[in-house]
C-alpha positions as a Markdown table, in Angstrom:
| # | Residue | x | y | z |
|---|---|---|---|---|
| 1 | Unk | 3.0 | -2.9 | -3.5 |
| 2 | Unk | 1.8 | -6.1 | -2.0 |
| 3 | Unk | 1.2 | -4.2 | 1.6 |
| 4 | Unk | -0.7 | -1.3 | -0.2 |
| 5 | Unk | -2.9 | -4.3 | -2.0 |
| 6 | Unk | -3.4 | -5.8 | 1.7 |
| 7 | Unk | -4.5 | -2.4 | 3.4 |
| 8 | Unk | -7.2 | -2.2 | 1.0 |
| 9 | Unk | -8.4 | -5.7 | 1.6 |
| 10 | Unk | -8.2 | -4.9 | 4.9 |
| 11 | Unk | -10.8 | -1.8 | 4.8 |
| 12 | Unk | -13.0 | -4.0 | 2.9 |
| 13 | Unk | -12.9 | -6.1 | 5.7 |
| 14 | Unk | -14.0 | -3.9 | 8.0 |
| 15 | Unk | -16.3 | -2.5 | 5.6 |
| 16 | Unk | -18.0 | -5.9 | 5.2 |
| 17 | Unk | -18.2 | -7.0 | 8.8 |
| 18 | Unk | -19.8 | -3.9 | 9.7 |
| 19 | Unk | -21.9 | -4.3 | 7.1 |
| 20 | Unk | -22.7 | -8.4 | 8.0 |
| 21 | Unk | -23.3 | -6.9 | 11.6 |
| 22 | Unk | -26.3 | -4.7 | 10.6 |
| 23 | Unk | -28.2 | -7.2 | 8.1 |
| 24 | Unk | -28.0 | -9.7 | 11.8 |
| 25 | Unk | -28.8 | -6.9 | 13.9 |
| 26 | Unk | -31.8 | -5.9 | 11.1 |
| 27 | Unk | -30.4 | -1.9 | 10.9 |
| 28 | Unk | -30.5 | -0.4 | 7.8 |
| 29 | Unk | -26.9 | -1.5 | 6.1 |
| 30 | Unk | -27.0 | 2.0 | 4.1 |
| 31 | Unk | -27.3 | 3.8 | 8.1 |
| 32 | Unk | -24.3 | 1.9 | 8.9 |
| 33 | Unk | -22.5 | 2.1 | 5.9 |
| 34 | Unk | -22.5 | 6.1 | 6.1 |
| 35 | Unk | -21.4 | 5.5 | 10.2 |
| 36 | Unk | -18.7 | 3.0 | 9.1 |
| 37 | Unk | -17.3 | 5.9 | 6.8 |
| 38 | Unk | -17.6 | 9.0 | 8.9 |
| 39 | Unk | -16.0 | 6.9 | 11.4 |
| 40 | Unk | -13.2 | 6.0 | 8.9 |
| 41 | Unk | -12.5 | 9.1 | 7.8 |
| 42 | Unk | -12.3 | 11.3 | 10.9 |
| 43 | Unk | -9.8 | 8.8 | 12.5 |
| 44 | Unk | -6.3 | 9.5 | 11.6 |
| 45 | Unk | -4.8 | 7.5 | 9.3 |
| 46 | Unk | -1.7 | 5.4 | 9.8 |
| 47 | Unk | 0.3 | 6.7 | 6.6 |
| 48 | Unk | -0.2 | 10.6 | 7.2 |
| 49 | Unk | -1.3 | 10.7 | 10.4 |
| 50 | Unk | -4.1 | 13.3 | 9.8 |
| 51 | Unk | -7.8 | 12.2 | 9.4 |
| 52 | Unk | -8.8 | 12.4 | 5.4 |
| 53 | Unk | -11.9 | 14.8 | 6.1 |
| 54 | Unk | -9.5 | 17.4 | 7.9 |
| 55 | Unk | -7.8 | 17.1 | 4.8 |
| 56 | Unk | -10.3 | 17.3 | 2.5 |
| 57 | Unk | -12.4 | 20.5 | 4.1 |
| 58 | Unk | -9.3 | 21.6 | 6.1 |
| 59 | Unk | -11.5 | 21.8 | 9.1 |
| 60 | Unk | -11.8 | 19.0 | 12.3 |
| 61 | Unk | -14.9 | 17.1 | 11.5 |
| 62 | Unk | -16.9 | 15.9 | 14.3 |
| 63 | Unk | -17.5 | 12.5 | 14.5 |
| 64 | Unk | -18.7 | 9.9 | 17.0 |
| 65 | Unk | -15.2 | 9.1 | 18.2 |
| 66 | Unk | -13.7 | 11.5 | 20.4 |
| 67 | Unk | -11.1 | 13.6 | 20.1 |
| 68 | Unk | -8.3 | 13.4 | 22.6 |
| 69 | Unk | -6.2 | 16.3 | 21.1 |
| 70 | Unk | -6.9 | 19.4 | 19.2 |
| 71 | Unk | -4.3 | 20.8 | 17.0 |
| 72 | Unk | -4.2 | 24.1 | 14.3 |
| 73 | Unk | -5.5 | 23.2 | 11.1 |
| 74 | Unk | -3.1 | 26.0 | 9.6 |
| 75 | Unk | -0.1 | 23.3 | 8.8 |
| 76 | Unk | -2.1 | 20.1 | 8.8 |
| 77 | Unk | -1.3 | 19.1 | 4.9 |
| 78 | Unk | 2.5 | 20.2 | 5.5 |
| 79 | Unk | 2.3 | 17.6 | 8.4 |
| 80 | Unk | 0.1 | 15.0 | 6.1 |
| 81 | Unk | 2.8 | 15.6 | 3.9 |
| 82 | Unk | 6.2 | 15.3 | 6.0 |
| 83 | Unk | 4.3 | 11.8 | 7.8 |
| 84 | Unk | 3.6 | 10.5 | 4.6 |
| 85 | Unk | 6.7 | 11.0 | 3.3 |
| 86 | Unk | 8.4 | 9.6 | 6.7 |
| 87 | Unk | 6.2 | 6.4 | 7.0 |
| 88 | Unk | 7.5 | 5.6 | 2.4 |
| 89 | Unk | 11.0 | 5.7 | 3.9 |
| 90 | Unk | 10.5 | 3.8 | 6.6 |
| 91 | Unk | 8.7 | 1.3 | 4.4 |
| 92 | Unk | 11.3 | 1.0 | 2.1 |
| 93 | Unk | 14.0 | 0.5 | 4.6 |
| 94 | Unk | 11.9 | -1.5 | 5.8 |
| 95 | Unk | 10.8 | -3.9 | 2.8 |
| 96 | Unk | 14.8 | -3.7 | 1.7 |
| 97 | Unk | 15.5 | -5.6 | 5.5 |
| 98 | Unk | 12.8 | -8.3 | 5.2 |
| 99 | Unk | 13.5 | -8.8 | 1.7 |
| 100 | Unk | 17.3 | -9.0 | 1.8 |
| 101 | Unk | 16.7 | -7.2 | -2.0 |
| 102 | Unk | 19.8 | -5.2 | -3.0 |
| 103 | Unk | 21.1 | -3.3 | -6.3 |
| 104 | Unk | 21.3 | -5.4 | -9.6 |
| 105 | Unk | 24.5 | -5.6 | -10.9 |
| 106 | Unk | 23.4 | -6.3 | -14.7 |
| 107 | Unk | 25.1 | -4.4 | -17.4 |
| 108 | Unk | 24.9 | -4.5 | -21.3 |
| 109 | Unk | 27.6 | -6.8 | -22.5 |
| 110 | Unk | 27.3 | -9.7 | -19.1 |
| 111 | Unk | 26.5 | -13.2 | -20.0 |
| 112 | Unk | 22.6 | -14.2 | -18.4 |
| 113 | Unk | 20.6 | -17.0 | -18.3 |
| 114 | Unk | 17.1 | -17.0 | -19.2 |
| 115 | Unk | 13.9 | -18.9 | -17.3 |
| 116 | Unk | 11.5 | -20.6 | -19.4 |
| 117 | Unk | 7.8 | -22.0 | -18.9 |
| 118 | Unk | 7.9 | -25.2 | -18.0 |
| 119 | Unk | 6.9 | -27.9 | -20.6 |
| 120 | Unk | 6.9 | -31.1 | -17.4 |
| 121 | Unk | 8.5 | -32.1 | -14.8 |
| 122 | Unk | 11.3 | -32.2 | -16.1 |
| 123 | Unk | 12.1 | -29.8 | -18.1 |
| 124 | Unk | 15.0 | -27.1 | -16.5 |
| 125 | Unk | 14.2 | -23.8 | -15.1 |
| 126 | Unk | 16.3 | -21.9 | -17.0 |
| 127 | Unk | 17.1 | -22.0 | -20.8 |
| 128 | Unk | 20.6 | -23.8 | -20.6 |
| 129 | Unk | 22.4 | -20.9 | -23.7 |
| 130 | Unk | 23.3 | -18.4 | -22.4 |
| 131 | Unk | 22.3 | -14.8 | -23.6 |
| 132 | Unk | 24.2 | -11.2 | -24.0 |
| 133 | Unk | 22.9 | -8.8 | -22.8 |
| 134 | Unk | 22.5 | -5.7 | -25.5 |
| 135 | Unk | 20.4 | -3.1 | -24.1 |
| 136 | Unk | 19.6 | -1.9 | -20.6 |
| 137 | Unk | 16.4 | 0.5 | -19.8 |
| 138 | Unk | 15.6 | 0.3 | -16.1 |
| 139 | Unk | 14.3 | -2.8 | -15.1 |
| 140 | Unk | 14.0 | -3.8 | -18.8 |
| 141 | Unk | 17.2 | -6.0 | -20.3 |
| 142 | Unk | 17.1 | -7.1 | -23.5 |
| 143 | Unk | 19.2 | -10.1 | -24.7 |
C-alpha cells in the first residue's frame, strides 16, 4: 500500500517540476502541463507494461517520444493484463521478503495481550491482563 501511496507522490513530482520549469523558463504551465501528460501517458508504464492511451483508444498514440518497437494492438489488454498481474506477484513476494511478515497464528480461544495508548513515560505498552480471544473475522479479533 505504502509503495502505491509513493508512486503517486512520485508523479506529482514530476508533475510539479515540470511545471516549476515552465513558470522559470516563462512558457505557458497549461502548454506544458498538456506535454507533461501526453508524454506520461504514451510511455509504457512500469506495472502493465503498455502505455495507458493504447489502452484507453486501443490504438498507438503518437507522442513526442519515439517509439523503438511496434507491436499488434489485437492482444495489448490481455498483455496489460498478464504484466499487471505478474508485477502484484512479484510485489508480494517481494514485500513478504523485506518484511519478514508471515501467517498469524491467532485463533478463538488463545490467550493475547492487548497495547494501550500511552498515559507517560512510563506507563507499559501493553495492558498487563491478558484477554481471550472470542471471535475471529479476518484481520478483525475480538477479545
Amino acid at each position: 500500500m505504502a509503495q502505491r501511496k509513493c508512486r503517486g507522490r512520485t508523479f506529482y513530482a514530476a508533475l510539479g517540476k515540470a511545471l516549476k520549469t515552465a513558470k522559470i523558463e516563462q512558457r505557458p504551465w497549461k502548454q506544458e502541463m498538456n506535454q507533461f501528460l501526453l508524454q506520461y501517458r504514451t510511455s509504457p508504464h512500469c506495472s502493465t507494461g503498455v502505455p495507458p492511451a493504447e489502452l484507453l483508444f486501443n490504438r498507438t498514440v503518437k507522442g513526442q517520444l519515439p517509439v523503438l518497437h511496434q507491436k499488434s494492438n489485437v492482444s495489448r489488454h490481455k498483455e496489460a493484463r498478464d504484466n499487471e498481474r505478474k508485477r502484484q506477484e512479484y510485489n508480494e513476494k517481494y514485500d513478504r521478503r523485506v518484511h519478514r511478515s508471515r501467517k498469524d497464528e491467532i485463533k478463538v480461544g488463545d490467550h493475547v495481550l492487548v497495547r494501550q495508548n500511552r498515559q507517560n513515560k512510563l506507563s507499559p505498552t501493553f495492558d498487563p491482563t491478558p484477554y481471550v480471544i472470542t471471535k475471529r473475522q479476518n484481520s478483525r479479533v475480538t477479545a
